[in-house]
C-alpha positions as CSV (number, residue, x, y, z in Angstrom):
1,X,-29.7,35.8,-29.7
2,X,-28.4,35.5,-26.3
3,X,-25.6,33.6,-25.4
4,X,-26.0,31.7,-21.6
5,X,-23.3,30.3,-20.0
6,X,-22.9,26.6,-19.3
7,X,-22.4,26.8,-15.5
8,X,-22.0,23.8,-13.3
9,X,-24.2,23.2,-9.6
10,X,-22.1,23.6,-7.0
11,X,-22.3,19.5,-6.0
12,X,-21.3,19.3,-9.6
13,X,-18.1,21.3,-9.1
14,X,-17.7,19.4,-5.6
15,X,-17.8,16.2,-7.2
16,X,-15.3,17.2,-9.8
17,X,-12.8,19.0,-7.0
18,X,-12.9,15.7,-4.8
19,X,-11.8,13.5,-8.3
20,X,-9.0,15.5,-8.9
21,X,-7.7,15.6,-4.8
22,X,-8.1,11.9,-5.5
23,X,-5.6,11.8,-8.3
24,X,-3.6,13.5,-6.4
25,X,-3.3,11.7,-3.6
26,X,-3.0,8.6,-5.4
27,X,-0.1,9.8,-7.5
28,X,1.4,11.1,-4.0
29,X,1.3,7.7,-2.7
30,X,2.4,6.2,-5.6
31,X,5.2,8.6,-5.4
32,X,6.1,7.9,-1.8
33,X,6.4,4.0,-2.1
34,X,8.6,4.9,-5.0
35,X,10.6,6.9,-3.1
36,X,11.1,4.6,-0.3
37,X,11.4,1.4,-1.6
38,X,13.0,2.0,-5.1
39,X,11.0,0.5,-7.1
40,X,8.3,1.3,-9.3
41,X,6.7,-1.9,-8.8
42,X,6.5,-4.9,-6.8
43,X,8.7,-7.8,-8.8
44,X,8.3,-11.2,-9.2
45,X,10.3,-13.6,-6.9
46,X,13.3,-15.7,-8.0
47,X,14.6,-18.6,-6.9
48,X,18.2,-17.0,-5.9
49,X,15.7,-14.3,-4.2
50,X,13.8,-16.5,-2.1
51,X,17.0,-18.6,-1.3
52,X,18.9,-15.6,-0.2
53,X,16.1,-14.4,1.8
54,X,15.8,-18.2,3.6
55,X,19.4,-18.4,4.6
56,X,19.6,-14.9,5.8
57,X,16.6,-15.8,8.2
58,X,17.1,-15.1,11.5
59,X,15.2,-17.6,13.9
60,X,13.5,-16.6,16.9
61,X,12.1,-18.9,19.1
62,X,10.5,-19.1,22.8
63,X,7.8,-20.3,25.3
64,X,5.0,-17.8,25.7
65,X,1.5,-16.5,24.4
66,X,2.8,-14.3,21.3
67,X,2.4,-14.4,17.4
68,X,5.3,-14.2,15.1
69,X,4.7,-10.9,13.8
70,X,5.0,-9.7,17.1
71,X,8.3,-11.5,17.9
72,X,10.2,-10.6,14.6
73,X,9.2,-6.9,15.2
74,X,11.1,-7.3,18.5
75,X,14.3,-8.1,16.3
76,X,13.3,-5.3,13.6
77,X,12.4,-7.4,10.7
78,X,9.0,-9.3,9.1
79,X,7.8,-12.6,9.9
80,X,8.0,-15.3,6.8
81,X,7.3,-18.5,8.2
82,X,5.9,-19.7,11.7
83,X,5.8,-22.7,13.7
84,X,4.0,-23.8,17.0
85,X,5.3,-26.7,18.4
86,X,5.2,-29.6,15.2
87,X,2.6,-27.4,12.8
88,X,3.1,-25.0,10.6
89,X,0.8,-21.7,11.3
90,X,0.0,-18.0,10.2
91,X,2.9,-15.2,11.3
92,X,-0.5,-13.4,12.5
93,X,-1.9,-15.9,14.6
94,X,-1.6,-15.8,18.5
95,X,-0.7,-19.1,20.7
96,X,0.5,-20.2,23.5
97,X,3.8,-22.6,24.0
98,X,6.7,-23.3,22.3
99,X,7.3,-21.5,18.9
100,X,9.9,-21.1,16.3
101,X,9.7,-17.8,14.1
102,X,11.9,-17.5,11.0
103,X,12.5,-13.7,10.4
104,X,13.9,-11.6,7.3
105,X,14.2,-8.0,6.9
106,X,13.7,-8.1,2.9
């Protein structure tokens, strides 16, 4: 008897390569955001949290065509709430006229 080997197609073995540079990666990311933000997972808000984060809001305001996210990044930190003149709106959304952004940096 003759023994064969079992050998795989080489789209097989590509397939296989790319799953495992996948893993990889992902593990590298997951590694990264680790790394950076010190935690291993995003938590679930508190009350004290979201109070902290309120009152250390730093409020931006102005007359011109802009969104919020834009106007917070001027100042370095993240857009959490957004107002244009009496409604409340997206941080993302562009308009035009007077505007109150309240910003955090957590």
């Amino acid at each position: 008897m003759k023994k064969t080997k079992n050998k795989h197609r080489w789209d097989e073995t590509m397939v296989i390569a790319v799953m495992i540079v996948s893993v990889l990666c992902i593990l590298l990311m997951l590694a990264s955001y680790v790394n950076v933000t010190g935690k291993a997972a995003s938590s679930v808000p508190t009350i004290d949290g979201v109070l902290n984060m309120i009152n250390g809001a730093t409020v931006v305001t102005g007359d011109e065509k802009i969104n919020c996210n834009f106007a917070c990044a001027k100042v370095k930190q993240t857009c959490i709430l957004a107002k244009h003149e009496t409604k409340l709106i997206s941080c993302s959304e562009i308009f035009e006229g007077e505007y109150t952004c309240f910003c955090t940096s957590t």
